[in-house]
C-alpha positions in Angstrom: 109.3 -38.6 85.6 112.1 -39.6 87.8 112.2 -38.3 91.2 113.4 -38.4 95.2 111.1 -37.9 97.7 113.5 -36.7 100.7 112.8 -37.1 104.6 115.9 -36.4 106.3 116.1 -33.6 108.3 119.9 -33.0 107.9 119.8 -33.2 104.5 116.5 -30.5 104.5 118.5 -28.3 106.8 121.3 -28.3 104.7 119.8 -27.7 101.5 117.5 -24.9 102.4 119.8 -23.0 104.8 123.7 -23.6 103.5 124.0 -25.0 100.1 120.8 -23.3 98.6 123.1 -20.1 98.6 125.6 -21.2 96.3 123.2 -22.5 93.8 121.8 -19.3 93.0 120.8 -15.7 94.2 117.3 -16.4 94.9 116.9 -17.8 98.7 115.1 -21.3 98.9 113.2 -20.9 102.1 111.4 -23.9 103.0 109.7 -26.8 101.9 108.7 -27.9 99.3 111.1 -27.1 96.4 113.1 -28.9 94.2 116.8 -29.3 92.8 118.1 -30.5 88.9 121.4 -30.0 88.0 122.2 -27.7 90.2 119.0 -24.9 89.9 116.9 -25.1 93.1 113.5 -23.5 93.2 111.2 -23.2 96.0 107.2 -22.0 96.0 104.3 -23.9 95.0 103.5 -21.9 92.5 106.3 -21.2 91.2 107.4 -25.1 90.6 103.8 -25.8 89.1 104.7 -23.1 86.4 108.4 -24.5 86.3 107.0 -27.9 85.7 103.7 -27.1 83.5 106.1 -25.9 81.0 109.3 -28.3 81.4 106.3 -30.9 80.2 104.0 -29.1 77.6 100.8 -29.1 80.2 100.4 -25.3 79.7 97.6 -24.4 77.3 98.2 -22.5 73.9 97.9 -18.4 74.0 98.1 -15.8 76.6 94.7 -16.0 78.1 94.5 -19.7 78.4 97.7 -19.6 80.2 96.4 -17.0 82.0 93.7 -18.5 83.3 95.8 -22.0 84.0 98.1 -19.3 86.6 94.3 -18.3 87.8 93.6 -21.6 89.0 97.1 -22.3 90.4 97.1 -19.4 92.6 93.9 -19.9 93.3 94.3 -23.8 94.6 97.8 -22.0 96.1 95.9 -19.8 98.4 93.6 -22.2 99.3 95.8 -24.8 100.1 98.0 -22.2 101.8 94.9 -21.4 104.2 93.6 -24.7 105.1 97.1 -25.4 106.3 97.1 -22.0 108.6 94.1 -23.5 110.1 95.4 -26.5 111.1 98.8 -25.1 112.5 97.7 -21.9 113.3 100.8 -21.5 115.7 102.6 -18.5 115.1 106.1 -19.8 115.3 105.3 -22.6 112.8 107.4 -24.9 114.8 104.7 -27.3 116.3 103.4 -29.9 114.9 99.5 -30.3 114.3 99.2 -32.7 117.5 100.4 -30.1 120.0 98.0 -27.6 118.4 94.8 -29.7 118.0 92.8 -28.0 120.6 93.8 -24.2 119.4 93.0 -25.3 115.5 89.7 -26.3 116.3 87.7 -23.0 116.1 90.7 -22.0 113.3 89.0 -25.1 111.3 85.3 -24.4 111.8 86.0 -20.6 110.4 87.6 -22.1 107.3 85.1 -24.6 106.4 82.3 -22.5 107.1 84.0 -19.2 105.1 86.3 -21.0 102.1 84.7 -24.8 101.7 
């Protein structure tokens, strides 16, 4: 599967705060998302659905596919809490060096509650 891998800040800002509007109704917030022809999606979970089925990797019947959305929300939320814990900033404009020292005890409570 063909794809760019972007790191260009202008282009980022672009895409997710001016262009992203003319695309289509939904708002594409922030990182990561990703654009074809002119549809733009954003959300983890939502582009692991997206591309589950664009390439058959979704499981036959209702429950199956059910339980393939369990375990992708499930790695989701996890994901989406072990990076809280390592930028636990509220602003969410620093990056993890400048925060080292306040992530620490942020750290210890996830390993010790959700590893």
């Amino acid at each position: 599967v063909h794809y760019e891998e972007l790191d260009d800040g202008a282009f980022v800002r672009d895409f997710f705060f001016k262009r992203a509007e003319t695309w289509q109704p939904a708002p594409v917030l922030a990182p990561p998302a990703i654009h074809k022809d002119g549809f733009a999606l954003a959300q983890t979970a939502a582009i692991v659905r997206y591309l589950a089925k664009q390439f058959f990797l979704l499981p036959d019947g209702a429950e199956a596919e059910a339980r393939a959305d369990q375990i992708c929300e499930t790695v989701h939320e996890l994901v989406a809490e072990g990076r809280l814990a390592f930028h636990p900033d509220p602003t969410h404009r620093k990056p993890y060096h400048q925060q080292r020292e306040e992530a620490a005890s942020h750290i210890a409570i996830f390993e010790t509650s959700r590893l």
